[in-house]
N, C-alpha and C positions, 0 to 999 in steps of 0.2 A: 115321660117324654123329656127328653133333652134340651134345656135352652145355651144356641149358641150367641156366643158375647161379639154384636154387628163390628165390622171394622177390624177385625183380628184374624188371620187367620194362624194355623199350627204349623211348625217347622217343622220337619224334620232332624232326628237328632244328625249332629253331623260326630262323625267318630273322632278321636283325639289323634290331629297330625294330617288330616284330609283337607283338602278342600274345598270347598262351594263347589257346585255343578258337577262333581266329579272329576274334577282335575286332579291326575298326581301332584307330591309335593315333590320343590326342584332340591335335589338333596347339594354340599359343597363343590363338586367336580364339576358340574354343572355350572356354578357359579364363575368360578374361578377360571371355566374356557370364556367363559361371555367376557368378563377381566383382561386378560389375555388379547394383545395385539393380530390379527390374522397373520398364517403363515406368509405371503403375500409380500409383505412388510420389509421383510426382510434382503427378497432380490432384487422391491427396487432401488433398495439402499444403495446396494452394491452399483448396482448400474447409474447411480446416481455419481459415485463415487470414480467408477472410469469414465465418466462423461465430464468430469469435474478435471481431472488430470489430463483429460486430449487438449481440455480448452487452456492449461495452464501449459503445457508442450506448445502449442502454438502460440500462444502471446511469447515464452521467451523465443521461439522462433524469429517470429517480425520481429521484437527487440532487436534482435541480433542484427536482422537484416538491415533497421531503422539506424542503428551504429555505423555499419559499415558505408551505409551513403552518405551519412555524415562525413565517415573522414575521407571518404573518394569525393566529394563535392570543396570538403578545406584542401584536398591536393590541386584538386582542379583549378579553385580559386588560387592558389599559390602559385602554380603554376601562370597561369594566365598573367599574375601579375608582374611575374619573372619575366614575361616573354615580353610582356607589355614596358619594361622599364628597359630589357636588353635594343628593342627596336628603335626604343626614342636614342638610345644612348648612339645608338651606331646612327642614325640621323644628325644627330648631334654632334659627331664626331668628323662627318662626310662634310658637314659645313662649315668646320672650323679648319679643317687641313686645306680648306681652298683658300683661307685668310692667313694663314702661316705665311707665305710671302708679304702680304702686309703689314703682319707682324713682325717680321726681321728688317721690314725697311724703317719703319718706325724705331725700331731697338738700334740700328745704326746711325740713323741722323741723332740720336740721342747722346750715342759716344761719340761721336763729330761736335756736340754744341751746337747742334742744325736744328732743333726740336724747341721753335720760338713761336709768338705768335697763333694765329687763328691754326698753323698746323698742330703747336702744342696741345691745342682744345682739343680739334677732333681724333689726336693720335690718344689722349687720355679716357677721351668717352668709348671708343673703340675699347679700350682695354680694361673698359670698366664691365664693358656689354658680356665681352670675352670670360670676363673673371665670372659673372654670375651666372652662363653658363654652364660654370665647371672647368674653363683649362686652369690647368696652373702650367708654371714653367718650371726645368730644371735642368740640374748640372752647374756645377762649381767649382773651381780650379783647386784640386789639393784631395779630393775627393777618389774613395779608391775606384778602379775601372769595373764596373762590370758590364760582360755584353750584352746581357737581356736590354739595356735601358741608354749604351753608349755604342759610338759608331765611332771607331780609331782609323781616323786621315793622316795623322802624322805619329808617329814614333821616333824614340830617340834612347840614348842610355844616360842614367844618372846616378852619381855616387851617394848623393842623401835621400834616394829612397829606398825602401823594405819592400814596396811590391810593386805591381805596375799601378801609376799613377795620372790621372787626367791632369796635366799639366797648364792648358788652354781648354778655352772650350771657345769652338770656331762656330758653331750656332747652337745655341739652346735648344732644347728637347722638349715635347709639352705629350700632358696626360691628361685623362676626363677620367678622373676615378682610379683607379687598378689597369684601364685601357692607355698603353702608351698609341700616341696619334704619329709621333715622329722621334725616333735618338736621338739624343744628344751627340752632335759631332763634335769630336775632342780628338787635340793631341795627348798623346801618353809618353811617360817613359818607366823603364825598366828598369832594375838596381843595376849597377856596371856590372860585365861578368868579372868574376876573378878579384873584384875590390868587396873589399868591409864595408859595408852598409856607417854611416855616420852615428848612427845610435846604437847599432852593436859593439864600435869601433870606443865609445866612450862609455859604454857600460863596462868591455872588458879592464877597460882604462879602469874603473871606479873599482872593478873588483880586484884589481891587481895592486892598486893603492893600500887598499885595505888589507890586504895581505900581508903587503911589507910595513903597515902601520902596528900589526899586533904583533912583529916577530920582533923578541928584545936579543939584543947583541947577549955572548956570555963575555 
C-alpha cells in the first residue's frame, strides 16, 4: 500500500514553451501589435491639426479687422478734431471782423497823437485781448503787391520800381492763422511804361563801366 506524503499534492508535468492552464504562448507579432499605437491615432491627429489652422485663420482674421478700426477710429479722431479747431476758428474770426472798425479807429487816433490817457489804456488792453486771440496785422509800404492778401484803391506809375508795388497802405489787413479776415487796402504803383527801371538803369551803368575799364588803348 502506498503512503501519500499529507499537504502535497502532484503537478502535472507542464511541456517546455506552454503554459499553465493551458494557455497558448504569445509569440513576438503579438507583442509588438500590443506596443503599437491603434490605427485610430492617427486621423485624429489629422483632424486635430485642421482644427488647429481654422482657429489660426480666424484669429488673423479679427487681427486684421482689430487694425482696421484702429485706424478708422485715429481718422475719426482726426478728423473730429480738425472740424473742431476749423469751427472755433471761424467763430473766432466772425467776432473779430465786427471789432475791425474799432480797430482802425484806435490805429488812427494813434497817427493823430489822439491815443492819451484812460483812452490810451483801454485802446491797449483791446489789442492785447485781440492779439491772444490770434489776429495779427499786416501790410507794409515797399512790400511787393499781391492780390490774394492786398486790395489796390489807388494806382499810379513809377520809375524806381521793378514790379508793382504797395506804396501806401490806406488800412491794414488782419489774419487768424493762414485765414485772411480782411485785405490790406493799399495804393500801388507800377514800373513807368517805356522807362528803365532805377536799378536796371545802374546796373547797366556798372556793366558798361567795366567794360571800358578792362579795354587798354594800343
Amino acid at each position: 500500500m502506498t503512503e501519500e506524503t499529507p499537504g502535497f499534492e502532484e503537478k502535472p508535468d507542464v511541456p517546455s514553451g506552454a503554459t499553465p492552464d493551458g494557455a497558448e504562448p504569445k509569440d513576438a507579432a503579438s507583442s509588438s501589435e500590443e506596443g503599437a499605437p491603434p490605427a485610430g491615432d492617427g486621423v485624429q491627429t489629422v483632424g486635430l491639426t485642421a482644427q488647429l489652422d481654422q482657429v489660426r485663420t480666424a484669429l488673423n482674421e479679427r487681427t486684421g479687422d482689430l487694425q482696421r478700426l484702429q485706424a478708422e477710429y485715429q481718422n475719426y479722431r482726426r478728423r473730429v478734431e480738425r472740424d473742431r479747431a476749423t469751427v472755433k476758428e471761424i467763430a473766432v474770426a466772425g467776432l473779430l471782423s465786427e471789432l475791425l472798425p474799432v480797430l482802425d479807429d484806435v490805429g488812427r487816433a494813434r497817427d493823430h497823437g489822439e491815443l492819451v490817457g484812460g483812452f490810451k489804456s483801454v485802446a491797449e488792453s483791446l489789442e492785447t485781448v485781440v492779439a491772444k486771440l490770434g489776429l495779427q496785422q499786416f501790410g507794409k509800404e515797399g512790400e511787393p503787391f499781391d492780390p490774394t492778401i492786398h486790395e489796390a484803391l489807388m494806382h499810379s506809375y513809377a520809375p524806381d520800381v521793378t514790379e508793382t508795388t504797395c506804396v501806401a497802405i490806406l488800412q491794414p489787413g488782419y489774419r487768424i492763422g493762414e485765414r485772411t479776415i480782411r485785405p490790406a487796402r493799399v495804393a500801388v504803383a507800377e514800373p513807368q511804361p517805356g522807362a528803365t527801371p532805377a536799378a536796371a538803369k545802374d546796373k547797366e551803368e556798372k556793366a558798361t563801366d567795366e567794360e571800358s575799364g578792362g579795354t587798354e588803348e594800343v
